[in-house]
N, C-alpha and C positions, 0 to 999 in steps of 0.2 A: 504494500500500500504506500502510494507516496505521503512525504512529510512534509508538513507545513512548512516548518524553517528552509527547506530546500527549494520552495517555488521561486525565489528571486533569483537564485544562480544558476537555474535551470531554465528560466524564461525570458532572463530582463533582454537576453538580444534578438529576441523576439519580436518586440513590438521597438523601433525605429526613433519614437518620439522622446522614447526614456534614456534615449544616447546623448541627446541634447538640453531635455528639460526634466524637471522633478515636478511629476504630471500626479497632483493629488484631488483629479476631478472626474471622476469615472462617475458619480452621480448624476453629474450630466452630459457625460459622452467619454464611454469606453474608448480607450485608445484601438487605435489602429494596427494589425497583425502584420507579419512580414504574409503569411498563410492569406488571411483575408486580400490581401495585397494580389496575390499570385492567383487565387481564384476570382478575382476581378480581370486578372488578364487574361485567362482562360475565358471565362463569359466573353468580353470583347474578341478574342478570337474565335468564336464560335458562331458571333452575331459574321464576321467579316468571312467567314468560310463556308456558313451553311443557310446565314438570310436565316427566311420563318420558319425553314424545316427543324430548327434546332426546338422551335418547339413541343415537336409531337418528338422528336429520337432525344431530345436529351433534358431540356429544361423543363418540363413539367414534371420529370423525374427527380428532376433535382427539390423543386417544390413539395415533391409528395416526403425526399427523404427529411429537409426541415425542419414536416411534420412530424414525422417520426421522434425526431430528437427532440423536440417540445415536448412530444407523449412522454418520452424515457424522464424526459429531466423532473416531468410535475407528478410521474404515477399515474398518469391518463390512460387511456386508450387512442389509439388514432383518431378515428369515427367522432373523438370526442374535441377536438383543434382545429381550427379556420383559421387563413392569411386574410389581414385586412390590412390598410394601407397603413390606421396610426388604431392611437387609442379613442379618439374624435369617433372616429368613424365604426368601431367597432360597438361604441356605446348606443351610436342613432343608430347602429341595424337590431340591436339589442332593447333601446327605447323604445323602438316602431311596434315591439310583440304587443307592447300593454293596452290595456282595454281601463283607459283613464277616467273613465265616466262610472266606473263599477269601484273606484280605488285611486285618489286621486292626489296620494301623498309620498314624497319618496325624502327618505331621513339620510342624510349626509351628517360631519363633523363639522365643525370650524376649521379643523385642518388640513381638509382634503384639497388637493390639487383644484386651481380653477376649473381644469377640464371635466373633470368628473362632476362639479356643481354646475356648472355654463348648462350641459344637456338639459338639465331639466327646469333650470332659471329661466330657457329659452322658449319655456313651451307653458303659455299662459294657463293652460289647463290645469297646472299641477300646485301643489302646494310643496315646495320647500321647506322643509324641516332640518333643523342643525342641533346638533349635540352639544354644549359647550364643551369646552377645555377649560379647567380649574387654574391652569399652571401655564398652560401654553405649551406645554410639551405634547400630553398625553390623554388619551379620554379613557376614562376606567370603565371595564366592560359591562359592568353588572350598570350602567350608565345607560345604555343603548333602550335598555330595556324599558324606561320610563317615556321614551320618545317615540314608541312601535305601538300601533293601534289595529285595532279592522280599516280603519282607514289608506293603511299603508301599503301601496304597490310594491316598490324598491324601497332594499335597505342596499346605500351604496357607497362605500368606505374604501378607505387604503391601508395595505398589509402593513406598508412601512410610511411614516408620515414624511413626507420632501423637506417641510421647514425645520425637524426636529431629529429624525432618525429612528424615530418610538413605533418599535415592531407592536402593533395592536394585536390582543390573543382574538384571534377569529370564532373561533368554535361558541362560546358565550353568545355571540351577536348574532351568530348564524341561530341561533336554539329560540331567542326573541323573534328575530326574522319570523323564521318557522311557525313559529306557534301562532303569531299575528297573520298567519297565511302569504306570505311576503315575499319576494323574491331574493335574494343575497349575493347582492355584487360586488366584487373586489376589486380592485386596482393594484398589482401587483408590481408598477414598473420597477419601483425603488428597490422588491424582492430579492426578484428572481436575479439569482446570480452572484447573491452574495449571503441569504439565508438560504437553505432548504423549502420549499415550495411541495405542497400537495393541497391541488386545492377540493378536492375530495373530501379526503381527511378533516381539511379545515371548514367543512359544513355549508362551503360557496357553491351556488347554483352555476354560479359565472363569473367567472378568471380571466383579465385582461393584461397584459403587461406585453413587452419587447426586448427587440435586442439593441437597441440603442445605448444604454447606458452599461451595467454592470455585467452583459454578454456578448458586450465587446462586437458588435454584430455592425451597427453604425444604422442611421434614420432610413424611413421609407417603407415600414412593416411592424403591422402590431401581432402578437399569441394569443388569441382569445378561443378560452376552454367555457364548453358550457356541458355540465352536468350530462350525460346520456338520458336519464330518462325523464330530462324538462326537455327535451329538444323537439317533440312532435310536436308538444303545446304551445312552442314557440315558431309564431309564423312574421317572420319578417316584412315587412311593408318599405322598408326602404333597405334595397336589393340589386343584386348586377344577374350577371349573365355567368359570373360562374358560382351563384347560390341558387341555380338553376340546374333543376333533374337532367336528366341528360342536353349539356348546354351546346353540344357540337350538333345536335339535330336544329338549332339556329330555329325556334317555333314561335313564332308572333303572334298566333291563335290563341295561346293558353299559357299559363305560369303556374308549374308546379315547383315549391320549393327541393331542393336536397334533402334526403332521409336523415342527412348526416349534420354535423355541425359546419358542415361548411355551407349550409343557406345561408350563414352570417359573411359568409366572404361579399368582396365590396371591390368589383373590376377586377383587370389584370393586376397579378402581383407584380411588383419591382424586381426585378429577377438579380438586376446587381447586387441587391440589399440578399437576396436567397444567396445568392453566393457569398457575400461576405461574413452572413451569418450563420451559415454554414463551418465558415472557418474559425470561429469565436466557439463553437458549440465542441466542435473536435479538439479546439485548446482546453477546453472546462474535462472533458472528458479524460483526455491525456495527465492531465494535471491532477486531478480528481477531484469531484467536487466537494467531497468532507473535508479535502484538505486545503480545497481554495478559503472555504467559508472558517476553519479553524484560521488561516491565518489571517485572514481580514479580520475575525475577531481579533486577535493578537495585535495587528496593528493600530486597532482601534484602540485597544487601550491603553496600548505605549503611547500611544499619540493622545492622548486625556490627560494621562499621569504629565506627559511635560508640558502641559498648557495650566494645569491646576499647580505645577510647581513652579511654574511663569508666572502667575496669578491671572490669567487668565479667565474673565467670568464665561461661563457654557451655556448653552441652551442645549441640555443632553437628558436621553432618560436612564432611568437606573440600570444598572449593569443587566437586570433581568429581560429588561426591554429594549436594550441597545442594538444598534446594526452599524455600519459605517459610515455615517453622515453623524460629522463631528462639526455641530456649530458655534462660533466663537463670537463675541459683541465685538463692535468696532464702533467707534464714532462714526468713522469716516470708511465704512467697509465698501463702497465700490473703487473710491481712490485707492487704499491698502491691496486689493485687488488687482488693480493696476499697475501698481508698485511693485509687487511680488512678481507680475507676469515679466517686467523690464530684469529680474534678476532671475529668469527662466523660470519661478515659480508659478505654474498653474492652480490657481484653484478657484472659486467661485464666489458668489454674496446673494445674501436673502434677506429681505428687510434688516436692514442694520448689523447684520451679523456676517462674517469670512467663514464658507462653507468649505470643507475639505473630505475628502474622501477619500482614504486608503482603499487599493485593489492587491491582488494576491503580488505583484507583479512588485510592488514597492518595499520600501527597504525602513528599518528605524532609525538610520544615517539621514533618510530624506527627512524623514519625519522630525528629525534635532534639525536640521538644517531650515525647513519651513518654522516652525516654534522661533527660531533664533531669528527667522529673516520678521518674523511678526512682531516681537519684543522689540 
């Protein structure tokens, strides 16, 4: 089994960008593979060798493997994973199922991403509902429960919060969900890829996230799992032509969805983004993934401990609830930001705070060296 301490002297010449800079922002965009690199120029020569035939002899193959690799990483099933272009769009093919006049309330947090509150802030019909946060960091789950009525369509939340890094325990809000007759959707992006992921397990109908940030995969494609057996009663209304039953018989007559979960799919997929994320998925694997998520915890805490010995004030949750999204106050955190980038320092800012994210790929020399360039 590989070991945590060994992923940086076994990868770091891997990815290109860590030759040059001390890259602590995979939260918002995984670095770039020499592998994903390679299978982008493969794609391009295949586009230049074979034109559209590469679709029916090779790429569509490539989309189906993927899926495959989404199945292995969450405990899915295939049958159970659809390509959609982001997370935007997986939510509207996903919004389209509900029957808003029967249930016309869907409960969010304070802390969820814009995108996952915009869908349904945008659709007058609905009532919004938000969870507080006592702290700012966290919503305690036995929480959720007070906010879930007969009233409620979706309950629709994130695994890991963006502005804070507080992995939410699922299964609690799923059992509320449930009992309110409710649907239970996740937002997964922050997850997948640096905690373990099953969203089975964790009592969600429906699992969204990508390979943009922490699978290293890059934009242009979202992973959205939906439960096998909510999928017939789920009939999409906003839909392409490959969330369509057999979609190569090209039928203008009639619209029958996919048996599968991929009537959520939304157009052609990006096929660059299939390749590159393809090669993010075979790095997680080689590398292992109990042993990427042990050492991203690891560095996550080494990198706590020198910012609290800095004195540094955090917006962090407790060790129990922690993931890799370590945020820091700044007076001045989009300049600091900008400062740290001129000294090769990447990393990011969130309402007044310097966001940093350790990936398996980085080292606790970066992480003294970031702490020191911030002080």
């Amino acid at each position: 089994m590989p070991q945590s301490s060994d992923l940086p002297t076994r990868w770091r010449s891997e990815f290109p960008i860590l030759q040059t800079h001390t890259y602590l922002n995979s939260c918002s965009l995984g670095a770039l593979s020499r592998r994903s690199m390679g299978y982008l120029g493969e794609y391009q020569a295949l586009w230049n060798s074979m034109g559209a035939s590469a679709w029916y002899e090779l790429w569509l193959g490539r989309i189906a493997e993927l899926r495959g690799h989404v199945a292995r990483m969450w405990n899915a099933r295939e049958n159970e994973i659809a390509l959609t272009p982001s997370v935007s769009a997986a939510l509207s093919s996903v919004a389209s199922t509900i029957d808003y006049t029967k249930r016309n309330r869907v409960v969010v947090s304070d802390l969820d991403f814009p995108t996952l509150v915009y869908q349904w802030l945008a659709r007058p019909e609905v009532e919004v509902v938000r969870v507080p946060s006592d702290d700012g960091i966290g919503v305690p789950p036995e929480r959720w429960a007070e906010y879930i009525d007969e009233r409620t369509a979706i309950v629709a939340t994130s695994h890991v919060f963006y502005g804070t890094g507080y992995v939410q325990e699922l299964e609690p809000i799923a059992r509320a969900a449930h009992a309110a007759g409710a649907l239970f959707l996740v937002d997964g992006y922050q997850a997948v890829g640096q905690i373990a992921v099953d969203p089975r397990a964790s009592g969600a109908d429906v699992y969204v996230a990508g390979p943009l940030k922490w699978l290293l995969g890059g934009p242009g494609l979202a992973y959205l799992w939906v439960r096998e057996e909510r999928i017939a009663e789920m009939r999409p209304t906003v839909t392409s032509w490959f969330g369509a039953r057999d979609q190569f018989s090209f039928r203008v007559d009639e619209y029958e969805p996919r048996e599968d979960a991929g009537r959520f799919s939304l157009g052609t997929p990006a096929v660059p983004t299939v390749y590159t994320a393809l090669g993010g998925m075979e790095i997680f694997a080689e590398a292992g993934e109990r042993a990427v998520y042990e050492r991203i915890a690891g560095l996550t805490a080494d990198l706590v401990a020198r910012l609290e010995e800095a004195k540094f004030e955090l917006k962090i949750a407790d060790e129990a609830h922690r993931s890799g999204i370590v945020m820091v106050r700044h007076p001045e955190a989009a300049a600091a930001v900008a400062r740290l980038a001129q000294r090769g320092i990447v990393v990011d800012h969130r309402a007044g705070y310097v966001r940093l994210s350790p990936h398996f790929y980085n080292t606790e020399a970066e992480n003294e060296l970031a702490v020191a360039a911030l002080r």
